[in-house]
C-alpha positions as CSV (number, residue, x, y, z in Angstrom):
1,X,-23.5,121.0,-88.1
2,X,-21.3,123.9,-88.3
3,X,-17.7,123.6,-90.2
4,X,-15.0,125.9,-89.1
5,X,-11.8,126.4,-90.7
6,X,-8.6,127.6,-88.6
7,X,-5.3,128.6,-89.0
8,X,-2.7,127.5,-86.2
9,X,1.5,128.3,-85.4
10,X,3.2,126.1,-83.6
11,X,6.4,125.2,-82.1
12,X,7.5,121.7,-83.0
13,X,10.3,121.3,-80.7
14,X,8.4,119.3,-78.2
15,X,6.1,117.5,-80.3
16,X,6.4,114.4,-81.3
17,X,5.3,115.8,-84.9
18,X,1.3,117.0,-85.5
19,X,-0.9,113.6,-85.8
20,X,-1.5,111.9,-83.0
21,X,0.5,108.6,-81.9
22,X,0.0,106.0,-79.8
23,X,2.6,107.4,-77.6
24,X,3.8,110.8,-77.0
25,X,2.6,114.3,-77.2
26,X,0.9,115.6,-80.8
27,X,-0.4,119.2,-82.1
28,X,-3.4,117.2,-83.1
29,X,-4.1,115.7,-80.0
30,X,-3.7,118.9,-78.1
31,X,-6.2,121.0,-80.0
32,X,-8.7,118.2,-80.1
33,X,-8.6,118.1,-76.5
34,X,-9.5,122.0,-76.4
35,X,-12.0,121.6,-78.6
36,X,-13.7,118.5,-76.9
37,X,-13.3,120.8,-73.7
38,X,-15.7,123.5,-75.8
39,X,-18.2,121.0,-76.9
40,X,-18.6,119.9,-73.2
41,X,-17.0,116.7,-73.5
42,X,-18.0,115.3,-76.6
43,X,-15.0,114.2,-79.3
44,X,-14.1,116.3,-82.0
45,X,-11.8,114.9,-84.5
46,X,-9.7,117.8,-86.2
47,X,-8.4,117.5,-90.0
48,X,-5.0,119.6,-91.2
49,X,-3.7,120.2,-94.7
50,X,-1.3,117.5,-93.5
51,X,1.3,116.2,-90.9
52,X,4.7,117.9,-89.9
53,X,7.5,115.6,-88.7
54,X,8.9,115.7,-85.0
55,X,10.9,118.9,-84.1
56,X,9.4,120.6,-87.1
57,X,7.7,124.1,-87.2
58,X,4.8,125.7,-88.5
59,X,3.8,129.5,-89.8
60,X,0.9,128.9,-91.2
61,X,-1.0,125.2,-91.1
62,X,-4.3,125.1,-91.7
63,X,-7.3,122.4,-89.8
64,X,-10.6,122.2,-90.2
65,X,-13.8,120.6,-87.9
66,X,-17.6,119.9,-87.6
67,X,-19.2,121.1,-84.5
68,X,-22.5,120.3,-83.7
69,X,-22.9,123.8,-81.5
70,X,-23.4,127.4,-82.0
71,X,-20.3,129.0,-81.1
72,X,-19.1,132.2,-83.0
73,X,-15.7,132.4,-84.5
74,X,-14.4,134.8,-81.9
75,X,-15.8,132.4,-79.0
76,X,-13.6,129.7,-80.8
77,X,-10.5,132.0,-81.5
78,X,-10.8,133.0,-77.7
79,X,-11.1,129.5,-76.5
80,X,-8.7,127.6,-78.6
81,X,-6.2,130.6,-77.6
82,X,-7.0,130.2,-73.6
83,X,-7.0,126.3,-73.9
84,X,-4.1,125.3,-75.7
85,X,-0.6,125.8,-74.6
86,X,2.1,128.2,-75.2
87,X,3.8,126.2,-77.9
88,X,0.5,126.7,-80.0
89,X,-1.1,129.9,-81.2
90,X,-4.2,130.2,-83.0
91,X,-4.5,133.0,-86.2
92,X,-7.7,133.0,-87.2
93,X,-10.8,130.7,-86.9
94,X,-13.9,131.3,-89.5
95,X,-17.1,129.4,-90.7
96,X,-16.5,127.1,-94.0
97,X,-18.5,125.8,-96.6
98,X,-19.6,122.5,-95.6
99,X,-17.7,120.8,-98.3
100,X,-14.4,122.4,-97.5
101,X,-11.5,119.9,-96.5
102,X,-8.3,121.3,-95.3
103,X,-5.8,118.5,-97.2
104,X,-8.3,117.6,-99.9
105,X,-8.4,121.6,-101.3
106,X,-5.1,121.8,-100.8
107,X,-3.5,124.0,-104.4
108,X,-0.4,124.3,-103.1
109,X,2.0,125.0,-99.7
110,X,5.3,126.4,-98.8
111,X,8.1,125.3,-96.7
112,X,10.9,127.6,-95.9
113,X,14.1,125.9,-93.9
114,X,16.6,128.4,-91.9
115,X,20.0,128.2,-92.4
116,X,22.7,129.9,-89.9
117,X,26.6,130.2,-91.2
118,X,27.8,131.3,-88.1
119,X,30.9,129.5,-86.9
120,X,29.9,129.6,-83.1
121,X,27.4,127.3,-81.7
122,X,24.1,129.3,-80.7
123,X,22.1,127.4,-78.0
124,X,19.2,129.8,-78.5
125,X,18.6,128.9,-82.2
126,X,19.5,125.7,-82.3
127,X,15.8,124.3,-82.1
128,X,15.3,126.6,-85.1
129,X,17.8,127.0,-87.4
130,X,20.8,124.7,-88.6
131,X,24.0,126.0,-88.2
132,X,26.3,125.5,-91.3
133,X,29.5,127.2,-90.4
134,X,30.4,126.6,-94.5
135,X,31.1,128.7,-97.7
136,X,27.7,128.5,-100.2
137,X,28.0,128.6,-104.2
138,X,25.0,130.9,-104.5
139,X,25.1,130.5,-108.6
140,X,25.5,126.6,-108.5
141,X,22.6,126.1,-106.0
142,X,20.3,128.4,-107.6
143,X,20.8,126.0,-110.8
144,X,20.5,123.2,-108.9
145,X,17.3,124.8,-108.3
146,X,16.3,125.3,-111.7
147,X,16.6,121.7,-112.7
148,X,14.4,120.3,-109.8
149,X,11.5,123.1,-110.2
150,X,8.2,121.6,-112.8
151,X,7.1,118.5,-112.6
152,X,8.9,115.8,-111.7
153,X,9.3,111.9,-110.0
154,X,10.6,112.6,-106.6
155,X,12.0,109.6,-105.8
156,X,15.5,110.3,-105.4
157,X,14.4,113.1,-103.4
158,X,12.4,111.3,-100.4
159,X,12.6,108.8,-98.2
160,X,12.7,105.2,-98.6
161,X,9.7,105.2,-96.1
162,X,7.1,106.9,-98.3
163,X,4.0,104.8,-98.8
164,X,2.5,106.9,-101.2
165,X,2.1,105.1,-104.6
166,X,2.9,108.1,-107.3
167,X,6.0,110.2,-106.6
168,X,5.3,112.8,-108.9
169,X,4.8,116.2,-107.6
170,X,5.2,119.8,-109.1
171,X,7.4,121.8,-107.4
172,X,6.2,125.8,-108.5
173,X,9.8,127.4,-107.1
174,X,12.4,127.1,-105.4
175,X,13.9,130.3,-103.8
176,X,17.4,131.2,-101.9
177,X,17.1,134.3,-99.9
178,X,20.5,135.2,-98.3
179,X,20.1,136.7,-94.9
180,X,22.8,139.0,-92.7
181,X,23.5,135.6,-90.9
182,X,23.1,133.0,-93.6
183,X,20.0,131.0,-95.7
184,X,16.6,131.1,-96.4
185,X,15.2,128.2,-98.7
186,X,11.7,128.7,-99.7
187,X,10.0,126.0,-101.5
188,X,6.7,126.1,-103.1
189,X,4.7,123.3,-104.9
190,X,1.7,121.2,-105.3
191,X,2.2,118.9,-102.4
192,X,5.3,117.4,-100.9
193,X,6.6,114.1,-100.3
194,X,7.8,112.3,-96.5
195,X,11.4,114.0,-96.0
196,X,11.4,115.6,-99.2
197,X,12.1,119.2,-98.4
198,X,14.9,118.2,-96.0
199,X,16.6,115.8,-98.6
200,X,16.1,119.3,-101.4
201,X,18.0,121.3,-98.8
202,X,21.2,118.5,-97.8
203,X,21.0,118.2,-101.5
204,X,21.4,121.6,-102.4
205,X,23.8,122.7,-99.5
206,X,26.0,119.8,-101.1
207,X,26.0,121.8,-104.5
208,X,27.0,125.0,-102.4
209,X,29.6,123.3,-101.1
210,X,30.9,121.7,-104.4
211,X,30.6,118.5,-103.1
212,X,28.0,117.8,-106.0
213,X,27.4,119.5,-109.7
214,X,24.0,120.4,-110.7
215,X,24.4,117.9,-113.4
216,X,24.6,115.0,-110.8
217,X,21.4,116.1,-109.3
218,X,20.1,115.9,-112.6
219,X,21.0,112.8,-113.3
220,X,20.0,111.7,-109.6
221,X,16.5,113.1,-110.4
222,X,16.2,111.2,-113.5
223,X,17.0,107.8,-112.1
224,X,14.0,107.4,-109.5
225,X,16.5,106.2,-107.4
226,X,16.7,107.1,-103.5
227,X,20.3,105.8,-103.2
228,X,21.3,107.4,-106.4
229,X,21.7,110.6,-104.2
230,X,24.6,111.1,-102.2
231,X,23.9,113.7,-99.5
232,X,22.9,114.1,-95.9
233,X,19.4,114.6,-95.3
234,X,18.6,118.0,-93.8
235,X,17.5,118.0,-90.2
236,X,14.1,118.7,-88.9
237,X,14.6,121.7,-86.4
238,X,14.9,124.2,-89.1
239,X,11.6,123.2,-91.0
240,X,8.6,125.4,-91.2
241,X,5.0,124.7,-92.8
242,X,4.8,128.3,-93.6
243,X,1.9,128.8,-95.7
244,X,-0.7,126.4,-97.0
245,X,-2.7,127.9,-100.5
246,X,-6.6,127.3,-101.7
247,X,-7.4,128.0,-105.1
248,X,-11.4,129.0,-104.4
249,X,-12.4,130.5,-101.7
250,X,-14.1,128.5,-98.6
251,X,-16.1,131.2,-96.5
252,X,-19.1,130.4,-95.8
């Protein structure tokens, strides 16, 4: 048993997000079906880094599987490429230790979210990109920024939905990249939680806008309190998995 590690893009505007579902079409299910297609019917169960929500993107997930065959990386690069479908696009494919797991060595990953001030409406962007039309406070987001960055309970800043038990996560950076036509906001930690980066981006575009003070989201932050913030959760379109990190290296 062989285990290969891959890197995949995607477009997430006709997915119904990247695990599978009882209903509806998954990035998951779709490169599970190419792959059981390569190993001549038999099931191959594909792990990722982790899931992506419906409508959002990805730069730069990473997935990893067993196969029971002897198939070199480029015969898997060229396969998965031919046998998925245009929304997916496969980077690279290469052989793993055997005790390599694409969520459990997660070190890190980054999520960036686009952000478009133009005032006109842009049918060609709107599956990637949100279109804020609105004057930003670079200074006051950037020190919104600083107070969310370390380690932290991220209550206030995920949804009421998450089942996992410990919200604490370490969020490495948080960086705000003006563009010629508006907003890139990069976000870099240990591991992130259901809705959280969309919720950090409402959040801080409500600081741009002045319609909160840096010192509320503190205060926000230090209650552990998912109603004790008042702003619109971000939406999903403009979302992108852009890079997943691995503190040792995996090859084989």
């Amino acid at each position: 048993m062989t285990r290969y590690k891959a890197v995949i893009q995607y477009d997430g505007s006709d997915f119904l997000g990247y695990q599978i579902q009882a209903t509806g079409r998954t990035v998951q299910e779709e490169i599970q079906k190419a792959l059981t297609k390569m190993h001549k019917g038999q099931k191959t169960v594909v792990n990722a880094s982790g899931r992506t929500d419906t409508g959002v993107h990805a730069k730069g997930q990473v997935i990893h599987w067993d196969s029971p065959f002897s198939i070199p990386v480029e015969g898997y690069y060229r396969g998965l490429e031919t046998l998925t479908p245009d929304d997916i696009a496969i980077v690279s494919v290469e052989e793993v230790a055997a005790d390599f797991h694409a969520r459990y060595d997660v070190s890190g990953k980054e999520y960036r979210y686009f952000v478009k001030r133009s005032p006109q409406h842009d049918p060609f962007s709107r599956h990637y990109a949100l279109r804020y039309p609105f004057d930003l406070d670079e200074s006051l987001m950037n020190q919104a920024a600083r107070i969310l960055e370390g380690e932290h309970d991220f209550t206030s800043f995920c949804s009421a939905r998450t089942d996992r038990e410990s919200k604490v996560r370490n969020l490495y950076a948080i960086k705000i990249m003006p563009t010629e036509d508006g907003w890139i906001f990069s976000f870099s930690g240990s591991g992130f939680l259901y809705n959280m980066v969309r919720i950090l981006v409402g959040a801080l575009l409500y600081v741009g806008q002045k319609k909160l003070t840096p010192a509320e989201i503190k205060v926000a932050l230090d209650k552990k309190d998912r109603t004790a913030l008042v702003s619109r959760t971000a939406p999903p379109q403009a979302l992108y998995l852009w890079e997943v990190f691995y503190e040792k290296d995996n090859k084989k």
